[in-house]
N, C-alpha and C positions, 0 to 999 in steps of 0.2 A: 504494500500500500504506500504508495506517494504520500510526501510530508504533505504537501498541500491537501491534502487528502485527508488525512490526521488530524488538521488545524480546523478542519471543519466541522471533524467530527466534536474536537475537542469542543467548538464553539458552539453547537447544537445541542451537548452535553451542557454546558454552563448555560445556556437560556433554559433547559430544564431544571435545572437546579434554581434558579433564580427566576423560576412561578412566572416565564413568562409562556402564559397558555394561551395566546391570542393567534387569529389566522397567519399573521409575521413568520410565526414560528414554524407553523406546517408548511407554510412557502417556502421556506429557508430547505425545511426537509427535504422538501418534491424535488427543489435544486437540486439537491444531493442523489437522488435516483437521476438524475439524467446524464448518463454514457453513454457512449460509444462501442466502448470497450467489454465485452458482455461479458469476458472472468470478472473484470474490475468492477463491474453492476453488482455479480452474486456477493464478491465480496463487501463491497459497502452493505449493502442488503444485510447480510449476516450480520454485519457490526449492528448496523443500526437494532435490528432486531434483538441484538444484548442488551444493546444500553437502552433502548426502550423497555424491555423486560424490567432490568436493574432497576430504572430512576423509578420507575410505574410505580414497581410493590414498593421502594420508601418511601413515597409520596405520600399514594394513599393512604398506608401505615398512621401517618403521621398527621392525616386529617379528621381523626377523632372529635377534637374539640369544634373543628369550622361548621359552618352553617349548612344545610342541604344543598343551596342554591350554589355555595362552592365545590360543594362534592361531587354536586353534578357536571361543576363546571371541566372538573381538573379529569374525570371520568369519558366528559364528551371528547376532551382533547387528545385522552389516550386512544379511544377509539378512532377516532380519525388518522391518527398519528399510525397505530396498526395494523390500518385499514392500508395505506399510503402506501407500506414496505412491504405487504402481503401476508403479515403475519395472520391469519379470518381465523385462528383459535382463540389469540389474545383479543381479538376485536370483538369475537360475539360473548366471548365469558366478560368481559367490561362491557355491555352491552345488555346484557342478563344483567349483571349487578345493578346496574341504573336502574333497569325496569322494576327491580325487586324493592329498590332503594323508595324508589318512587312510589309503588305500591304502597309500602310501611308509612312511608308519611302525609298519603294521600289521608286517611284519616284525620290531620290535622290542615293540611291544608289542598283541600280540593284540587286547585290545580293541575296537580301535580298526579292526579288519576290516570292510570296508565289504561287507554282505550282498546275497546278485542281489539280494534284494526293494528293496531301497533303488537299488540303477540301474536296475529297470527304474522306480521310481515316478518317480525323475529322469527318464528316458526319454520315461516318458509324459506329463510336464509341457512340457517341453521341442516335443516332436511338438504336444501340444495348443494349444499359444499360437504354435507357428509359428518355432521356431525350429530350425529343421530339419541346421541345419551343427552346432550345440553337442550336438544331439543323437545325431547321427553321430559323432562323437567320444567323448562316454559310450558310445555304444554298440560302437564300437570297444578302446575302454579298457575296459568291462565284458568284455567276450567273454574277452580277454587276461587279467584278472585270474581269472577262472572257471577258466580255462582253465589256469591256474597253479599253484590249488587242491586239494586232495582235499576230499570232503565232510563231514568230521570239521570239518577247518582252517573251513569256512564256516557252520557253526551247529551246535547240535544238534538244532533244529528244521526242518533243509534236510535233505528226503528226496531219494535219488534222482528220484524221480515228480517231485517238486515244483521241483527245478531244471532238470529236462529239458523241463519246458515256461516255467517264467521264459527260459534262454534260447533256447526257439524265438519267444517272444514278444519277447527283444531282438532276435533275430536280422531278426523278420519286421520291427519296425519302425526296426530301420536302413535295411534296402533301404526302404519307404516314404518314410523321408526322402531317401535318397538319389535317390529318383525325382522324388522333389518336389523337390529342388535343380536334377535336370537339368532336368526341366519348366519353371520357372521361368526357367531360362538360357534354352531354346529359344525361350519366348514374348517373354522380351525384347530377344532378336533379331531376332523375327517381328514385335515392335510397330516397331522401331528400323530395318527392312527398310520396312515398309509408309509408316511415314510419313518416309522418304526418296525413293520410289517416286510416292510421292501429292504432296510437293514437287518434283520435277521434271517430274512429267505438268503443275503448274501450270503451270512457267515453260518446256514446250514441247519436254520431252524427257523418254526413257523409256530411257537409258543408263545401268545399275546399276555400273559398272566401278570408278566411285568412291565407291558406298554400301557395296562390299562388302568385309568382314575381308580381311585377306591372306591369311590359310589359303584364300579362294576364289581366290587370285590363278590357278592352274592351271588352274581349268576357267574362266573367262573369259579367258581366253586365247584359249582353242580354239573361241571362240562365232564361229559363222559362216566356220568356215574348215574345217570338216568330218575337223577331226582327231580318232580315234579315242583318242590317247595321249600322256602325258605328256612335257615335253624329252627328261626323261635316257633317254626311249625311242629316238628317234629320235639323238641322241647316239651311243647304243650302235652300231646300225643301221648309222650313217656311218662310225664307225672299224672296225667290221667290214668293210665295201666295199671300206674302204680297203686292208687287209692284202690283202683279192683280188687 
């Protein structure tokens, strides 16, 4: 990485550090992604993505005392800021935080009521890039907060009509994520089965007893010994006999 290169970052670093969260500052950044050079792009990329990570969580940390209106503020800028370098994990988990943030204090100051149309658009960002657990969780916390509401409390522009199908469309794409989590688990057990399988037919054996979870411990037990039922069946069975 070129000094000059360094000097920027150095100086993008100290306007974080010195609370300067205004669009100045994302400008400054944006500059800094534009190259030429596409090794020397990933590499800034990467950097920046550190010290965004770094400054972010001390930040936040340390805005326990300040007012909501700043938490949201210093919140909106990381997300834009993560959005900018391509970070979409750190941009929609600070993103979640807001909406959550906002809900809690929506209680006290109306305003600040986080609308369906704003969780399902989380939602559907969320689902769209693949992050399928964060979005199961908005969509669980949306439902709840809807759910808590009267339609007055949630806009004046939220018709009956129009949030009865915002949340059929939370609803339908929670379960889609939530299938796509199980999917996921499934196949990576089935990759994690196959190439254990495929490692022991090498070295001359086809014995799965020790490729498989313990939750399988029960039924390979019973492999080749033609029992239909679990211990504590046969358990049962014997103390019964026994009282005969």
């Amino acid at each position: 990485m070129s000094h000059s290169v360094e000097q920027q970052l150095s100086l993008f670093r100290y306007l974080i550090q010195s609370r300067s969260f205004g669009n100045a500052t994302l400008r400054f950044l944006d500059s800094l992604l534009v190259s030429k050079d596409v090794k020397s792009l990933v590499e800034i990329r990467s950097s920046l993505t550190q010290l965004l990570k770094s400054e972010s969580l001390s930040i936040i940390q340390s805005l326990a005392a300040e007012s909501i209106h700043d938490k949201l503020l210093v919140l909106e800028f990381f997300v834009r800021a993560f959005a900018l370098v391509g970070d979409l994990e750190s941009c929609l988990a600070l993103r979640y935080e807001a909406l959550v943030m906002r809900e809690i204090k929506s209680a006290s100051f109306h305003l600040l009521q986080v609308s369906p149309v704003e969780w399902l658009k989380f939602v559907e960002d969320a689902v769209q890039n693949g992050f399928h657990a964060v979005a199961v969780k908005a969509c669980e916390h949306a439902l709840r907060c809807i759910g808590n509401n009267d339609v007055p409390k949630l806009g004046r522009d939220i018709l009956p009509e129009n949030l009865k199908a915002t949340i059929s469309e939370i609803t339908r794409l929670r379960n889609f994520a939530m299938t796509s989590i199980t999917s996921r688990s499934g196949s990576s057990l089935s990759t994690a089965l196959n190439s254990s399988i495929s490692h022991k037919r090498d070295h001359g054996s086809t014995q799965l007893d020790d490729t498989l979870p313990s939750s399988y411990g029960y039924i390979s037990s019973m492999r080749g010994t033609g029992r239909a039922r679990p211990d504590w069946a046969d358990r049962r069975r014997t103390e019964h006999m026994g009282q005969v």
